[in-house]
Each structure stands twice: as C-alpha cells, then as structure tokens.
DOLOLO-648902 format. One record per residue: x, y, z of N, C-alpha, C, O in turn; residue in three letters. Coordinates in Angstrom, 2 decimals. Each point is the difference from the previous one (the first is absolute). Layout:
% residues N
<n_u: X, n_v: Y, n_w: Z, ca_u: X, ca_v: Y, ca_w: Z, c_u: X, c_v: Y, c_w: Z, o_u: X, o_v: Y, o_w: Z, resn: ALA> $
...
END
This chain:
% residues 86
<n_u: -12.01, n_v: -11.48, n_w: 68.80, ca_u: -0.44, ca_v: -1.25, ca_w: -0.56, c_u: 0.24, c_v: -0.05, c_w: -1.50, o_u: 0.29, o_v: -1.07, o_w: -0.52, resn: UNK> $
<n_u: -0.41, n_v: 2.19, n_w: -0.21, ca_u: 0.32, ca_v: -0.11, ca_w: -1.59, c_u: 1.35, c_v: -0.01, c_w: -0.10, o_u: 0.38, o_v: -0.90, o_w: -0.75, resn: UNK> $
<n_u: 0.47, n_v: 1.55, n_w: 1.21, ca_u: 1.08, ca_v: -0.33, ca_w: -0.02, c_u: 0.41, c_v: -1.55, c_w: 0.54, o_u: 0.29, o_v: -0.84, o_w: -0.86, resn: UNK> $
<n_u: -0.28, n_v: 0.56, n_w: 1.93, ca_u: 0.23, ca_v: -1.69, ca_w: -0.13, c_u: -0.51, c_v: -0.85, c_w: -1.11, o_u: 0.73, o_v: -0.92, o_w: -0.36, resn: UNK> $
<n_u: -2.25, n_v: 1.16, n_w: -0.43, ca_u: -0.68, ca_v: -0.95, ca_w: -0.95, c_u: 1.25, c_v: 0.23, c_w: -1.00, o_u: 0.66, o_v: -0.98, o_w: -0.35, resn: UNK> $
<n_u: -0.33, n_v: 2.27, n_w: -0.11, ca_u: 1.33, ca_v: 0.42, ca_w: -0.60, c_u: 0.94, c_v: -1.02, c_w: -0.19, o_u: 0.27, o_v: -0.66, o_w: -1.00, resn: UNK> $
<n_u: 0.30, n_v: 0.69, n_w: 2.48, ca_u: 0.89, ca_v: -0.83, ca_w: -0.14, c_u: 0.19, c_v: -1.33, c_w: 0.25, o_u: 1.13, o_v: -0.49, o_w: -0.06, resn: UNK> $
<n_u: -2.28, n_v: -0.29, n_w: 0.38, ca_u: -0.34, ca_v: -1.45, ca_w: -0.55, c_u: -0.06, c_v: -0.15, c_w: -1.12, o_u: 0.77, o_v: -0.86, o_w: -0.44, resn: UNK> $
<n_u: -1.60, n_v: 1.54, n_w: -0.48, ca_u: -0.48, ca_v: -0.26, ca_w: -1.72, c_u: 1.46, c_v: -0.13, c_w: -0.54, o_u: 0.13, o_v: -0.98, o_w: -0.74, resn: UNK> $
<n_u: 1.14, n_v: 1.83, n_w: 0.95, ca_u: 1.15, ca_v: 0.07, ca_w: -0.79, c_u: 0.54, c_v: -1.40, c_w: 0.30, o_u: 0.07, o_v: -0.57, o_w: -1.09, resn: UNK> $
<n_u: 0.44, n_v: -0.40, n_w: 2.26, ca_u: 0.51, ca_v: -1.18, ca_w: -0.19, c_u: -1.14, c_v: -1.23, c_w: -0.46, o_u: 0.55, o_v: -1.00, o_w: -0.47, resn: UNK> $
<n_u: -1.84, n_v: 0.96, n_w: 0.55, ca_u: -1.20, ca_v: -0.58, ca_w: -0.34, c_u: -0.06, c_v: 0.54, c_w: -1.66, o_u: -0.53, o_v: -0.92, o_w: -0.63, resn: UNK> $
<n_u: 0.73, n_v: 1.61, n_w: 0.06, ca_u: 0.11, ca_v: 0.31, ca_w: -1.45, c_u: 0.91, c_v: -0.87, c_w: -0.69, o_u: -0.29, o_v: -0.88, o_w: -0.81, resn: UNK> $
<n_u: 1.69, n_v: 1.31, n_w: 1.33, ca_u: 1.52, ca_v: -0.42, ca_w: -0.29, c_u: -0.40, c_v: -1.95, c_w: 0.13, o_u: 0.13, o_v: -0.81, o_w: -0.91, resn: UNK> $
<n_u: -0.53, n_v: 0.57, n_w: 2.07, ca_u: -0.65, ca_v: -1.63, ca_w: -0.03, c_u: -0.11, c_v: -0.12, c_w: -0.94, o_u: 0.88, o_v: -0.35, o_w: -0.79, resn: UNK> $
<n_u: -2.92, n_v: 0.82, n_w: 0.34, ca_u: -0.50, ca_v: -0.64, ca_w: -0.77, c_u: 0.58, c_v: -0.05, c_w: -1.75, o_u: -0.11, o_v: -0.98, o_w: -0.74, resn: UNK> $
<n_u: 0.84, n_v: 2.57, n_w: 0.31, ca_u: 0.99, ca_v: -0.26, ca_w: -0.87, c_u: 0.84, c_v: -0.58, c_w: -0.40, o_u: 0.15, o_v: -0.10, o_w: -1.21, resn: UNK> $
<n_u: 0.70, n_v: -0.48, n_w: 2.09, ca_u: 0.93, ca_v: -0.76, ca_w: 0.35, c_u: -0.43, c_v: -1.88, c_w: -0.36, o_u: 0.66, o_v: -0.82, o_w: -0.64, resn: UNK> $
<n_u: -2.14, n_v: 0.64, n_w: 1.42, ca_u: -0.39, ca_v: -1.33, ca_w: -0.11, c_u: -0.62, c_v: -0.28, c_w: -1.41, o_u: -0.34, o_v: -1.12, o_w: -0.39, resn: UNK> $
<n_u: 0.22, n_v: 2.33, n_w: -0.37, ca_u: -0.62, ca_v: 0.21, ca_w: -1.13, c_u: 1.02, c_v: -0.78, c_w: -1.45, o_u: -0.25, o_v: -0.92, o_w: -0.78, resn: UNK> $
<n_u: 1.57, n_v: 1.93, n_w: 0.98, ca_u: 0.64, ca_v: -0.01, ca_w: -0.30, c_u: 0.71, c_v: -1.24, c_w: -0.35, o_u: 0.40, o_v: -0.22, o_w: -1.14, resn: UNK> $
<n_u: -0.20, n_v: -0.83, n_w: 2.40, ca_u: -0.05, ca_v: -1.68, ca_w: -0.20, c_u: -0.50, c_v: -0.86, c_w: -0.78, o_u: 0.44, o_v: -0.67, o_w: -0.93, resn: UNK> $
<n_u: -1.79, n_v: 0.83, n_w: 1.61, ca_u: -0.88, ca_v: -0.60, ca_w: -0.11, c_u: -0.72, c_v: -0.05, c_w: -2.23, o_u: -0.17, o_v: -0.94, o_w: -0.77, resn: UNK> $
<n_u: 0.01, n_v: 2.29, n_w: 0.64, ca_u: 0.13, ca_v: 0.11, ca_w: -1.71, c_u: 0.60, c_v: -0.93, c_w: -0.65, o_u: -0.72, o_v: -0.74, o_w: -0.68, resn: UNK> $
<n_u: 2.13, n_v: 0.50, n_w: 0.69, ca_u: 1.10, ca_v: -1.12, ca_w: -0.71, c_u: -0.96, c_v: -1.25, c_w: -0.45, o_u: -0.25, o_v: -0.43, o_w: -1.12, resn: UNK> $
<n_u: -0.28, n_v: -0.06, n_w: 2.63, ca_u: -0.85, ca_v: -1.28, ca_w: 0.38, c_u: -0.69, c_v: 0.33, c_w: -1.00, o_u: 0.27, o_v: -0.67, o_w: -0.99, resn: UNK> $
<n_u: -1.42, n_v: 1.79, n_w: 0.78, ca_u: -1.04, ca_v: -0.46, ca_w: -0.44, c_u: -0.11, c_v: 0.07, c_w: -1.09, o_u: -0.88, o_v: -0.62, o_w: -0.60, resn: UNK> $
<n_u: 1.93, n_v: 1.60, n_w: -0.11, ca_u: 0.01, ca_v: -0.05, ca_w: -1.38, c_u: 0.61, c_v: -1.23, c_w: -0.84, o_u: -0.16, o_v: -0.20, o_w: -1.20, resn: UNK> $
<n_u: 1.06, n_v: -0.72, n_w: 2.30, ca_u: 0.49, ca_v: -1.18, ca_w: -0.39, c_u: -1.46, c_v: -1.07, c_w: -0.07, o_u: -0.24, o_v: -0.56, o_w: -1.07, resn: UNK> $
<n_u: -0.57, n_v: 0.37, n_w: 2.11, ca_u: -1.04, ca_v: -0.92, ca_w: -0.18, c_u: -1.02, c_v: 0.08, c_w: -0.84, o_u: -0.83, o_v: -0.87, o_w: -0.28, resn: UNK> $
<n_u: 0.98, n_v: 2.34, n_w: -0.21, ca_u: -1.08, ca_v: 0.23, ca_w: -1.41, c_u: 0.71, c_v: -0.42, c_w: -0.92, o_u: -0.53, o_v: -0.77, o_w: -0.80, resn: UNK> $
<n_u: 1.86, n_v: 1.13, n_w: 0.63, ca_u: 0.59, ca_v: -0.75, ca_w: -1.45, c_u: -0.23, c_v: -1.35, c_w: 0.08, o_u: -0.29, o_v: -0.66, o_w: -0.99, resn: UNK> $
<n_u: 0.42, n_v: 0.03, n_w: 2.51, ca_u: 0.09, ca_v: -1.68, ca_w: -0.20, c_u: -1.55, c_v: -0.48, c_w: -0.40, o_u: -0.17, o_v: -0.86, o_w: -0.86, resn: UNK> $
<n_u: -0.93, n_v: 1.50, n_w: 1.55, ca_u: -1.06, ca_v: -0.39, ca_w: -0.12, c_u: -0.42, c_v: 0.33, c_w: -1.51, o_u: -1.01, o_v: -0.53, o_w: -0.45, resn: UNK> $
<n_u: 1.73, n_v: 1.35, n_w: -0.29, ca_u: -0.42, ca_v: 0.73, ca_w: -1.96, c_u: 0.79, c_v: -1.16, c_w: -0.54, o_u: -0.52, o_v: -0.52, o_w: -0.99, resn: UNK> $
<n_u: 1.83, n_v: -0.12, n_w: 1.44, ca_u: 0.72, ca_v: -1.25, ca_w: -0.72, c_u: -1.01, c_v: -1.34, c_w: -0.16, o_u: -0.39, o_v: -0.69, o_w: -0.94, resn: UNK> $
<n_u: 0.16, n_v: 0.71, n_w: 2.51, ca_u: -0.75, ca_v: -1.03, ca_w: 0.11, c_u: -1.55, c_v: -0.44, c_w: -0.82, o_u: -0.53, o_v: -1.08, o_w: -0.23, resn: UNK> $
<n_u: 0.14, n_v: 2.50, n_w: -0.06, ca_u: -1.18, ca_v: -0.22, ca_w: -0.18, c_u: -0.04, c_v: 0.21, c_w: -2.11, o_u: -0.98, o_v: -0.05, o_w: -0.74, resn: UNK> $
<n_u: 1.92, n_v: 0.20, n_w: 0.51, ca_u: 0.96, ca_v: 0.48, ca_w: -1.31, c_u: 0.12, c_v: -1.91, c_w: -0.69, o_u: -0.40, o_v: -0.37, o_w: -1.10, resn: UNK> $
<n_u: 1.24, n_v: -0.71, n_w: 2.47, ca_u: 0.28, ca_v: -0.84, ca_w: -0.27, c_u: -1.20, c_v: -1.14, c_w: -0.30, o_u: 0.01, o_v: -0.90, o_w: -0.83, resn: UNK> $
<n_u: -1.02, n_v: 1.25, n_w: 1.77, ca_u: -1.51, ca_v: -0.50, ca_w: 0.17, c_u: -0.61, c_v: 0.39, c_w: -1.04, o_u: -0.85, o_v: -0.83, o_w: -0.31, resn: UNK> $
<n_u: 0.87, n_v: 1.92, n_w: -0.55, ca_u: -0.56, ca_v: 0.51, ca_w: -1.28, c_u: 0.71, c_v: -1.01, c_w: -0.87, o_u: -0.69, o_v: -0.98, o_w: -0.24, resn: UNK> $
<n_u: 1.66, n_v: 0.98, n_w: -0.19, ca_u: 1.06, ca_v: -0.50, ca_w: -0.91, c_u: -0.21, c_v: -1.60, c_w: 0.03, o_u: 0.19, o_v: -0.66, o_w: -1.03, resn: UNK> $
<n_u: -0.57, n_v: 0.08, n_w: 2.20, ca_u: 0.03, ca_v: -1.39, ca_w: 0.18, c_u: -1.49, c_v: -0.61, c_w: -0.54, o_u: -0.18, o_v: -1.09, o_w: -0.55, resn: UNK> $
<n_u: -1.05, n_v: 2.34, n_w: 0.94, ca_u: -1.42, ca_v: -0.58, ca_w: -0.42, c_u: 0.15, c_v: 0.49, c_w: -1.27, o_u: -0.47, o_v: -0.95, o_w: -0.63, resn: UNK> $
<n_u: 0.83, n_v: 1.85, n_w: -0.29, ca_u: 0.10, ca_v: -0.18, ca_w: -1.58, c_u: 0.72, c_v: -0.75, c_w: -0.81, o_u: -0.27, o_v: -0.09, o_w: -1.20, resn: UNK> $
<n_u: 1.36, n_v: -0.60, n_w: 1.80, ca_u: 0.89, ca_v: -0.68, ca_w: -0.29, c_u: -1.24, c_v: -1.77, c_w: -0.08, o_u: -0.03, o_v: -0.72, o_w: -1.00, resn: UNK> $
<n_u: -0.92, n_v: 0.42, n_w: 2.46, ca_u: -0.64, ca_v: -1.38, ca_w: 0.28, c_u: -1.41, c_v: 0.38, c_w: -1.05, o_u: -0.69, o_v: -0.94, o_w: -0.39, resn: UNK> $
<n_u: 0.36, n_v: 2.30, n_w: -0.01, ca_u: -1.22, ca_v: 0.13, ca_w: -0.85, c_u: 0.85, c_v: -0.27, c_w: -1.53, o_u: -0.64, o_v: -0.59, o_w: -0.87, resn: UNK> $
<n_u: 1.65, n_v: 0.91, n_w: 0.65, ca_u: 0.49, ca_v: -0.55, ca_w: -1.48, c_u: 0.28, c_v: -1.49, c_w: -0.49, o_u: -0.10, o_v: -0.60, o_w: -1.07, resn: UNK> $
<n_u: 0.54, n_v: 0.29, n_w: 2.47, ca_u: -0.04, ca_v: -1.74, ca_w: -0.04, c_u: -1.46, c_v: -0.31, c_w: -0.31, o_u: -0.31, o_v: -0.49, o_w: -1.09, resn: UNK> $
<n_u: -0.40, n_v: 0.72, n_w: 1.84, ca_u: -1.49, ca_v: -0.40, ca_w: -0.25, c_u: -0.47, c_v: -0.08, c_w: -1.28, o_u: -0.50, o_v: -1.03, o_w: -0.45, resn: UNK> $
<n_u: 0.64, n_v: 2.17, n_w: -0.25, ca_u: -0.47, ca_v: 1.00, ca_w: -1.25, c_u: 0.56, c_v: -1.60, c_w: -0.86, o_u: -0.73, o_v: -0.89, o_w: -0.43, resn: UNK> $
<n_u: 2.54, n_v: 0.96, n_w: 0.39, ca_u: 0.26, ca_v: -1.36, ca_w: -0.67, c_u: -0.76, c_v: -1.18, c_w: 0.13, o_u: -0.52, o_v: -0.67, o_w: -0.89, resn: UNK> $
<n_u: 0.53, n_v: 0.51, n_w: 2.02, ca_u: -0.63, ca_v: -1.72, ca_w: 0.57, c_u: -1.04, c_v: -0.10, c_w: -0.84, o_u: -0.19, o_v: -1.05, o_w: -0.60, resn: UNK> $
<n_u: -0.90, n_v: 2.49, n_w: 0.38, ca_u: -1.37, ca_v: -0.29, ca_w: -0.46, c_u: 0.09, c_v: -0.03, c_w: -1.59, o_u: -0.66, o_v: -0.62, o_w: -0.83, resn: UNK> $
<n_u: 1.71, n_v: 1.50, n_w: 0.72, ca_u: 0.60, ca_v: -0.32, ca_w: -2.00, c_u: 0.34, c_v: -1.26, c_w: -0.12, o_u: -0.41, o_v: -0.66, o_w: -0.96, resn: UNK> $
<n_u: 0.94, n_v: 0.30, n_w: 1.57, ca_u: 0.42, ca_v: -1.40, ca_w: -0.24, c_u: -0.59, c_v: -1.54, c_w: -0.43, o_u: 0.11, o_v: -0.84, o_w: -0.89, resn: UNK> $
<n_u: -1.02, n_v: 1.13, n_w: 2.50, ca_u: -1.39, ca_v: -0.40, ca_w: -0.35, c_u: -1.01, c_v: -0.34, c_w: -1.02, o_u: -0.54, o_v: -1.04, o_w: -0.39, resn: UNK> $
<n_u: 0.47, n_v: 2.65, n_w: 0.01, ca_u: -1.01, ca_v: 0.08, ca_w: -0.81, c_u: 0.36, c_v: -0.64, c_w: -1.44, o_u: -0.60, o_v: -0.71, o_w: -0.80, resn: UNK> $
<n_u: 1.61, n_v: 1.19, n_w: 0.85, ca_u: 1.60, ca_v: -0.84, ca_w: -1.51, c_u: -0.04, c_v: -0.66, c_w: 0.00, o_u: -0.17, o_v: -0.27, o_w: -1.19, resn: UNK> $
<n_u: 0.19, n_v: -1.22, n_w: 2.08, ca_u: -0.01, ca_v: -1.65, ca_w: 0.58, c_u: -1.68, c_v: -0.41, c_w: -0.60, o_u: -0.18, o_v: -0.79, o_w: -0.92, resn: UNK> $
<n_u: -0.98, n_v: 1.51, n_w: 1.68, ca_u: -1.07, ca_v: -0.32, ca_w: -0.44, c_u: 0.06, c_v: 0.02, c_w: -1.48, o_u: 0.15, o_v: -1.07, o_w: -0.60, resn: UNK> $
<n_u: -0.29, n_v: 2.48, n_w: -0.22, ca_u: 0.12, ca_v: 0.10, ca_w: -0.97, c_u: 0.50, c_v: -1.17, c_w: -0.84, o_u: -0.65, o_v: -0.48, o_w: -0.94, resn: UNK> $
<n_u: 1.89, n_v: 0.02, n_w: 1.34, ca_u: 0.77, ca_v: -0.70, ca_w: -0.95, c_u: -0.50, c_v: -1.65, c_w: 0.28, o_u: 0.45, o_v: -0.94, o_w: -0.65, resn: UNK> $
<n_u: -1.39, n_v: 0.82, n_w: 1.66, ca_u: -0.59, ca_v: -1.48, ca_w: 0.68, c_u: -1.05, c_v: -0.09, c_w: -1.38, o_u: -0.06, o_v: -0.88, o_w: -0.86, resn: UNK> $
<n_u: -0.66, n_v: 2.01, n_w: 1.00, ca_u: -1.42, ca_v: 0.12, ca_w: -1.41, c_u: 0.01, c_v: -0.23, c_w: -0.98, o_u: -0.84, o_v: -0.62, o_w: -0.64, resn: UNK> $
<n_u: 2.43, n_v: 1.38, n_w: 0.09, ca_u: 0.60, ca_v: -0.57, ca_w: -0.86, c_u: -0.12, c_v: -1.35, c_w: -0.57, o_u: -0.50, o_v: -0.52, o_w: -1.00, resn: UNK> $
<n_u: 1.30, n_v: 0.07, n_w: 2.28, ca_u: 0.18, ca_v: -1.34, ca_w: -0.60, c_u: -0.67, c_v: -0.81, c_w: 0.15, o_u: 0.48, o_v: -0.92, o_w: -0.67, resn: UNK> $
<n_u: -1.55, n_v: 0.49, n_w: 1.23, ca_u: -1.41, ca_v: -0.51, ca_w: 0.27, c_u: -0.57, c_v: 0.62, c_w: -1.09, o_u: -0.75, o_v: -0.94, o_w: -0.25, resn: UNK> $
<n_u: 0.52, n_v: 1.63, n_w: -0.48, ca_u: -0.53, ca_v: 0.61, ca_w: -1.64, c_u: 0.72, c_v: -0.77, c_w: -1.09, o_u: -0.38, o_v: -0.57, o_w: -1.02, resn: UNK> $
<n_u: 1.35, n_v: 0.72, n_w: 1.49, ca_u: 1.34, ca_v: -0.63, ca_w: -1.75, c_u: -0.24, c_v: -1.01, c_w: 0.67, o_u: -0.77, o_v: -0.32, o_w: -0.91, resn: UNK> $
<n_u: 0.65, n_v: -0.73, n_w: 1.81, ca_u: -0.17, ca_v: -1.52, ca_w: 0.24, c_u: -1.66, c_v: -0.28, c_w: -0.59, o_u: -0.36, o_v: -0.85, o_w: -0.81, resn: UNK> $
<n_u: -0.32, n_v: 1.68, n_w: 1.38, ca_u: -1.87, ca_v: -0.48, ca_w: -0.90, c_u: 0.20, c_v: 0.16, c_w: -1.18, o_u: -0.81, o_v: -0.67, o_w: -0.63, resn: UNK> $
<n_u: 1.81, n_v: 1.51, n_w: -0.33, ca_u: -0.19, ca_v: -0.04, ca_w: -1.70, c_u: 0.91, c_v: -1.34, c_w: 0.07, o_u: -0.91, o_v: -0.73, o_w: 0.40, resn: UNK> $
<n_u: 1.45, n_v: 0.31, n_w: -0.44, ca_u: 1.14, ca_v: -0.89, ca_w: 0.02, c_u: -1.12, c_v: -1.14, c_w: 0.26, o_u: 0.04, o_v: -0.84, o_w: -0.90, resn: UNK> $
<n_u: -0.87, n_v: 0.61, n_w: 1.72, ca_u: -0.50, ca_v: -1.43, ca_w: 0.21, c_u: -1.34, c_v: 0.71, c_w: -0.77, o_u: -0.89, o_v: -0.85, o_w: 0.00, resn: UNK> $
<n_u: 0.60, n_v: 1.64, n_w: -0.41, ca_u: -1.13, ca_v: 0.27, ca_w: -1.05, c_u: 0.45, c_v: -0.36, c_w: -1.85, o_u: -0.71, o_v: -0.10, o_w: -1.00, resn: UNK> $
<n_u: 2.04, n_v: -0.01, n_w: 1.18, ca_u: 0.75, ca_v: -0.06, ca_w: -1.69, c_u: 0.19, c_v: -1.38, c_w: 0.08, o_u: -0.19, o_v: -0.60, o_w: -1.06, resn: UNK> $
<n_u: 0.51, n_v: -0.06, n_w: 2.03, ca_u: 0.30, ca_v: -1.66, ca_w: 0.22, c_u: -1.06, c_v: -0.52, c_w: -0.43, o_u: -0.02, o_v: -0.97, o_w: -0.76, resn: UNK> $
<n_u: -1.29, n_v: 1.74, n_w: 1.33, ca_u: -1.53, ca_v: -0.96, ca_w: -0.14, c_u: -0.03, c_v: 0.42, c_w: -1.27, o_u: -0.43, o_v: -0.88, o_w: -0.74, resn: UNK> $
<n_u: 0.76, n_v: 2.03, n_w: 0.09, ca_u: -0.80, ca_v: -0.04, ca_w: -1.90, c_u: 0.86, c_v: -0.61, c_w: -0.75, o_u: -0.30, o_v: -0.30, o_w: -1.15, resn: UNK> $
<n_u: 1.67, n_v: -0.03, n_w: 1.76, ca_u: 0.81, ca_v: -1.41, ca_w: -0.55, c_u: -0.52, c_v: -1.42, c_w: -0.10, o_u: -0.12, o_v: -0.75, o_w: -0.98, resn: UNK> $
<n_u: -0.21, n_v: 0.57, n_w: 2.41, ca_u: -0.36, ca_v: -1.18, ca_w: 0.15, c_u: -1.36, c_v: -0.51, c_w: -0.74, o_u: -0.09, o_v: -1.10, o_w: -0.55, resn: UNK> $
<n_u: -0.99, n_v: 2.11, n_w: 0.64, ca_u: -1.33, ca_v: -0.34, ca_w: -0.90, c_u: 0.30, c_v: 0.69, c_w: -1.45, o_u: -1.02, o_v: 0.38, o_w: -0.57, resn: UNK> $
<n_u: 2.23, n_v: -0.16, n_w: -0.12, ca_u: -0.19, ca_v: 0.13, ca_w: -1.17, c_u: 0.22, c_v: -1.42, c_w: -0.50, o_u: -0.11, o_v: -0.25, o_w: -1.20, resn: UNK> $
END
C-alpha cells in the first residue's frame, strides 16, 4: 500500500505543479491590473480634491472682491452726501 500511495503522489505532484505553474502568470497579471487600477482611482480623487480646493479659492476671491465693492460703493455714496450737504 505505501508503495502504490508512492506512486500516485508522483503524477498528482507533477499536476498540481504543473497547474501552478499556469495559473501564477494569471495572477500576478490581475494584481498588477487591480495596483493600475486602483493607482488610476488614487490619481483621479486627488486630481477632483484639487479642483475643489480651486472652486473654494475662487470663491472665496469672488466674495472677497463682492465686499470690496459694496465698501468702495458706501464711501462713494457717503462722499456724494458730504458734497451734496456742503
């Protein structure tokens, strides 16, 4: 009986080596695709958080420059009136 287990294990080895052997190529290819992919998904959400970052500079630049001018328009109709009642 040990001798037959013997000589099953040697073509059942050679198999599973063999299917091993294939099969690797695959999987080391779907980890690179899944590290690209997830590489491109990184790259794309820092890329939509810098847009943001702008949008809110921009913003804040637009407001800013609204205060502005709603300020220089109240001196402006504040210099008209010490014209007008001088």
């Amino acid at each position: 009986m040990y001798i037959r287990l013997k000589k099953m294990m040697l073509p059942i080895s050679l198999c599973l080596v063999s299917s091993l052997a294939l099969v690797s190529p695959t999987l080391v290819k779907a980890a690179s695709d899944t590290g690209s992919i997830a590489a491109s998904k990184a790259a794309d959400q820092k890329a939509a958080l810098a847009k943001k970052a702008k949008e809110r500079e921009k913003a804040a630049e637009d407001k800013k420059t609204a205060e502005t001018a709603i300020s220089v328009e109240g001196e402006n109709k504040k210099e008209l009136e010490k014209e007008i009642t001088k």
